[in-house]
C-alpha positions in Angstrom: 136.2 150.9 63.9 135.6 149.0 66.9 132.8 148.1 69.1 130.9 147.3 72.1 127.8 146.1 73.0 125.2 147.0 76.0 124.1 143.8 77.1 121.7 144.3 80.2 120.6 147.0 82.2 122.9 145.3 85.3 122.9 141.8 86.2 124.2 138.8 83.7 122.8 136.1 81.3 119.5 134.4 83.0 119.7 136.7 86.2 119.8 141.0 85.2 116.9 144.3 85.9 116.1 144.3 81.8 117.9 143.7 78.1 119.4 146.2 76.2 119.6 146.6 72.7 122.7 149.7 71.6 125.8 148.7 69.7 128.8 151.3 70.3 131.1 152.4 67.6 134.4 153.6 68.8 137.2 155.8 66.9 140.1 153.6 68.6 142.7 156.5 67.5 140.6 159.4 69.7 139.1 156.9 72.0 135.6 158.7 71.2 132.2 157.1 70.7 131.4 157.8 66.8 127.5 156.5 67.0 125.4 154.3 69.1 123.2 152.3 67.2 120.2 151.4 68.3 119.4 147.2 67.2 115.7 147.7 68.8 113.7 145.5 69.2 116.6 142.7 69.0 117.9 142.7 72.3 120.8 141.6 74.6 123.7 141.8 71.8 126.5 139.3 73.1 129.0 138.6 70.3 130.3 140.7 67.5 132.2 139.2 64.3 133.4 141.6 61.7 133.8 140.1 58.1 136.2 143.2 56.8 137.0 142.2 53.5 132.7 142.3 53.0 132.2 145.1 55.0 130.0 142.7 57.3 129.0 142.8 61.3 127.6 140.2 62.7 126.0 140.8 65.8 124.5 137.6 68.0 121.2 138.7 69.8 119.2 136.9 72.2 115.6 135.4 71.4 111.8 137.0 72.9 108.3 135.5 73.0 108.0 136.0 69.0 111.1 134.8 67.5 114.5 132.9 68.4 118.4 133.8 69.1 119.6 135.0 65.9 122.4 137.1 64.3 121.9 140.5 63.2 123.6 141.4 60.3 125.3 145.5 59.9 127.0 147.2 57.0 129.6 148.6 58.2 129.5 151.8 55.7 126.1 152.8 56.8 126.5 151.2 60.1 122.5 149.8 60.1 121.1 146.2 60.6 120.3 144.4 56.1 119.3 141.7 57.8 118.9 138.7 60.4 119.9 135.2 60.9 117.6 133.0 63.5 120.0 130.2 64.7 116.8 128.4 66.7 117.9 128.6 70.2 117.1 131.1 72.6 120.5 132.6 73.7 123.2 132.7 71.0 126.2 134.3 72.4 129.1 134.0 70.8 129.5 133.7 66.6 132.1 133.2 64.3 132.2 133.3 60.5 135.1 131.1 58.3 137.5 132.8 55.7 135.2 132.3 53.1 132.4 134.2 54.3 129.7 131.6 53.9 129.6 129.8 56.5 128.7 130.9 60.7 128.6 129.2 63.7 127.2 130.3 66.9 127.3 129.2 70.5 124.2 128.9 72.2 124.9 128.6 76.1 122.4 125.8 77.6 121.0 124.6 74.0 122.5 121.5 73.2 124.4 122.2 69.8 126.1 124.6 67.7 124.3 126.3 65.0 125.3 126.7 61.7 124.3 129.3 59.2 124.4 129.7 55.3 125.7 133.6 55.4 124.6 133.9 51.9 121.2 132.0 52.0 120.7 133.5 55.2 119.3 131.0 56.7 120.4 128.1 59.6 121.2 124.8 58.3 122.3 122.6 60.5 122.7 122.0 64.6 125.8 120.1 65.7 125.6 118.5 69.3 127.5 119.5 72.2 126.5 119.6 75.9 126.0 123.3 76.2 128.4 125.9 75.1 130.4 129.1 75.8 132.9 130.4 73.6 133.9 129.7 69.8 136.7 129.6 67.3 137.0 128.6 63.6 140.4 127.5 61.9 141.7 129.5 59.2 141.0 126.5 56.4 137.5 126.3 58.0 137.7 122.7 58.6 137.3 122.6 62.6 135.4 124.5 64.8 136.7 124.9 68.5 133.4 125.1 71.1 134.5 125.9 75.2 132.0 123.1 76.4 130.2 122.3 78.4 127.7 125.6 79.3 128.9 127.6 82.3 125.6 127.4 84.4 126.0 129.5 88.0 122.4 127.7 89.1 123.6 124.1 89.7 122.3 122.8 86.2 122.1 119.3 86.5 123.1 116.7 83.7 121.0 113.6 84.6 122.4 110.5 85.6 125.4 110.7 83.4 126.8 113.4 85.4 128.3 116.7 84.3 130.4 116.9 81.2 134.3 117.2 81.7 135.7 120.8 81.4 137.4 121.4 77.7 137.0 122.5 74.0 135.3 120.5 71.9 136.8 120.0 68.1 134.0 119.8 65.7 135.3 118.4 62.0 133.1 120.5 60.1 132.9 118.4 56.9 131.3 115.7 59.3 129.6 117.8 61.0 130.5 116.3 64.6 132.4 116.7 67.8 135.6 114.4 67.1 137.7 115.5 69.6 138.1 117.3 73.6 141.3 119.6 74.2 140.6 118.4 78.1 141.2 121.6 80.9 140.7 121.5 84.8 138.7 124.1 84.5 135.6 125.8 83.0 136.5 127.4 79.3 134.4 130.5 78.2 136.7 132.2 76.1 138.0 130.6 73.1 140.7 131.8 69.8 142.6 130.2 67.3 145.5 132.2 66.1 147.0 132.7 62.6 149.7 130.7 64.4 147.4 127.0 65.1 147.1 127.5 69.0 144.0 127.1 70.3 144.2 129.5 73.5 141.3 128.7 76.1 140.5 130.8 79.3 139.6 128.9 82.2 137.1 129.9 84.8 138.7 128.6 88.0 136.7 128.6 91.8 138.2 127.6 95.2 135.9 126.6 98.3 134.1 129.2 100.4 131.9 128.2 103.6 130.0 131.3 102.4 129.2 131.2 98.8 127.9 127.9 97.1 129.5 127.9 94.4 132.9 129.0 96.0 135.1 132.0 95.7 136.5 133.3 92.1 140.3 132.2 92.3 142.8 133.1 89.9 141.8 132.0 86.1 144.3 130.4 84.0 144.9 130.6 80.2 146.1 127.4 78.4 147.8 127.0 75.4 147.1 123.8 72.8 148.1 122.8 68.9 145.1 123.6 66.5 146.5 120.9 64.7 147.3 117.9 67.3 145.7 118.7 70.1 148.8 119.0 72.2 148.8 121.0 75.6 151.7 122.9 75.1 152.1 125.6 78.1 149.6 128.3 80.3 149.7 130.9 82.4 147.9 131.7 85.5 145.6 135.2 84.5 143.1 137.4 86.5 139.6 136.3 88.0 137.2 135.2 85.6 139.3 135.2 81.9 136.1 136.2 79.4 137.6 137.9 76.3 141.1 136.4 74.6 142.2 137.0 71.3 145.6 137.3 69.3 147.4 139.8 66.8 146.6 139.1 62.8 150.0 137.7 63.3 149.7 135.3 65.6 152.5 136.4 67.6 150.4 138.4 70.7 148.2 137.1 73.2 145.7 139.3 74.6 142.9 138.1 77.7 140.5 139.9 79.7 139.3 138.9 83.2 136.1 140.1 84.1 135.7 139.9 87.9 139.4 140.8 88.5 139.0 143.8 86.2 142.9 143.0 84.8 144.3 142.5 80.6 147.5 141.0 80.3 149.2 140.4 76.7 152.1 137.8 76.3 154.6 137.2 73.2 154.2 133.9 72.0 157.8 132.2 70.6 158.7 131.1 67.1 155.4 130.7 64.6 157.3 127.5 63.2 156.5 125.2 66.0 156.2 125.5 69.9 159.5 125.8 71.0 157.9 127.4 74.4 157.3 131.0 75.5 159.5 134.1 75.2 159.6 135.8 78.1 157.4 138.7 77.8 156.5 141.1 81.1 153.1 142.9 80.3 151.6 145.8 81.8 148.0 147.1 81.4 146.9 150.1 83.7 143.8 151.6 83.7 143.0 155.4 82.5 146.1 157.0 82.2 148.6 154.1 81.5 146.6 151.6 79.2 146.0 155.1 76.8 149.8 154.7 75.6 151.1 151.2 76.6 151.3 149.1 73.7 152.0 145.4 72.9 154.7 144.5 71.2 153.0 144.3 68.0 152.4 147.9 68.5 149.0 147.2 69.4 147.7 148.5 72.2 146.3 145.7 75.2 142.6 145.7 76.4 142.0 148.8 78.9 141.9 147.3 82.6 142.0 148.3 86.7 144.9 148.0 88.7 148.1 146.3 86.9 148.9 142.5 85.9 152.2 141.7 85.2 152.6 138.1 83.4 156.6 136.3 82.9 156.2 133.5 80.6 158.1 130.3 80.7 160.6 130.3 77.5 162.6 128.0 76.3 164.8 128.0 79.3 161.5 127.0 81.6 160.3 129.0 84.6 158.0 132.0 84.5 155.4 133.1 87.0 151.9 135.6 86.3 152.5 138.1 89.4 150.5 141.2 89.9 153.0 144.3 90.8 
């Protein structure tokens, strides 16, 4: 069954009234809450990872006075915490395990590296360098890791004299344990996914001036499309405010992003699995209440619930294609 997590009483990473600690469980066919479990005391829950085929959650948690960031681990049977992983920073946010369920990596915002995890030791055993991070994928074979770097700071983090970091997602080679490559983006990436498919899809946080706000005004986000396997840039769409959340269909074949400050899902059909041979055109819809209860992808798999309606046309083969909202 699926999840959520309550984060913070209101407010966001480094700036909320108070952490929270419940995890949701949700019957996705009645759209009813089963259970809320209480993870008390971990707190702030960010990231969930569900190993299936080991009945396995993994739940990242931030860190207090007394220990670090860790992982929490649930059985999903019982749905109750058998253990915890610490992976020494202080706010791990995103994690995600390989096929084999041994090995875990998490993100950890404004620490400096990636953590990695022996799932079955239970224990962290290495940290990988990267200037901050946001979100994170793992390849199906387990041999790269894709990090959304550098860390999304809203308070004018400074990055000494070398300057700030360009926008992208790292590529760590996991046997080497280092970044060996950047998948470069204009913009800030949080969210992160590679699909059964080899795309790396990254959301990008894009802001436009404003006389009245420091940091600028949220302006339309944009989700951008690369090979897992060269690194190409092959396409992207323009998305709602603030893309968070992306993920695909087992198959590979369906896109889905949410965008936080816009409130808006849209879901796209990606073309041929064989190679990129562009986008099919796909036009989405995803309505709040009423409308997102019985739309459905075309997978058959119903898109992330949302406010008002997006509306995305994806260039195919033919070119052209525009993200509209109706």
């Amino acid at each position: 069954m699926p999840g959520g997590t309550a984060v913070f009483e209101t407010g966001f990473y480094h700036a909320n009234s108070g952490r929270r600690s419940e995890l949701t469980v949700i019957d996705p066919d009645t759209r009813r809450i089963v259970e809320v479990v209480d993870l008390a005391p971990e707190h702030a829950p960010h990231g969930l990872t569900l190993d299936a085929a080991r009945g396995l959650l993994y739940v990242s948690v931030e860190g207090g006075p007394d220990r670090s960031g860790g992982v929490v681990v649930i059985d999903t049977a019982t749905r109750r915490p058998i253990g915890r992983i610490d992976t020494g920073a202080p706010g791990p946010h995103w994690f995600v395990v390989d096929a084999t369920g041994t090995t875990g990596y998490a993100s950890n915002k404004e620490a400096p590296f990636v953590s990695v995890v022996d799932l079955r030791l239970g224990k962290l055993t290495d940290r990988i360098e990267v200037p901050g991070s946001e979100g994170i994928a793992v390849s199906p074979d387990g041999s790269r890791v894709f990090v959304a770097a550098p860390y999304g700071s809203f308070a004018g983090r400074e990055y000494g004299a070398g300057g700030r970091p360009a926008n992208g997602v790292r590529i760590i080679d996991t046997a080497r344990a280092e970044v060996t490559a950047t998948l470069a983006t204009e913009g800030l990436v949080f969210p992160v996914h590679h699909t059964a498919t080899g795309r790396v899809l990254a959301g990008e946080l894009r802001m436009a001036p404003d006389p009245g706000a420091p940091l600028g005004r949220h302006a339309p986000g944009r989700l951008t499309v690369f090979s897992g396997e060269g690194g190409e840039r092959l396409g992207g769409i323009e998305v709602g405010l603030f893309p968070l959340t992306v993920t695909s269909s087992p198959d590979g074949r369906t896109g889905y992003v949410a965008c936080v400050v816009s409130s808006t899902g849209t879901w796209w059909t990606l073309s041929r699995c064989a190679g990129w041979d562009g986008w099919r055109s796909a036009c989405a819809t995803v309505r709040e209440r009423t409308a997102s209860r019985t739309s459905r992808g075309p997978d058959g798999a119903r898109p992330p619930a949302a406010s008002g309606i997006r509306r995305a046309l994806l260039p195919d083969a033919a070119g052209g294609g525009s993200c509209r909202i109706a």
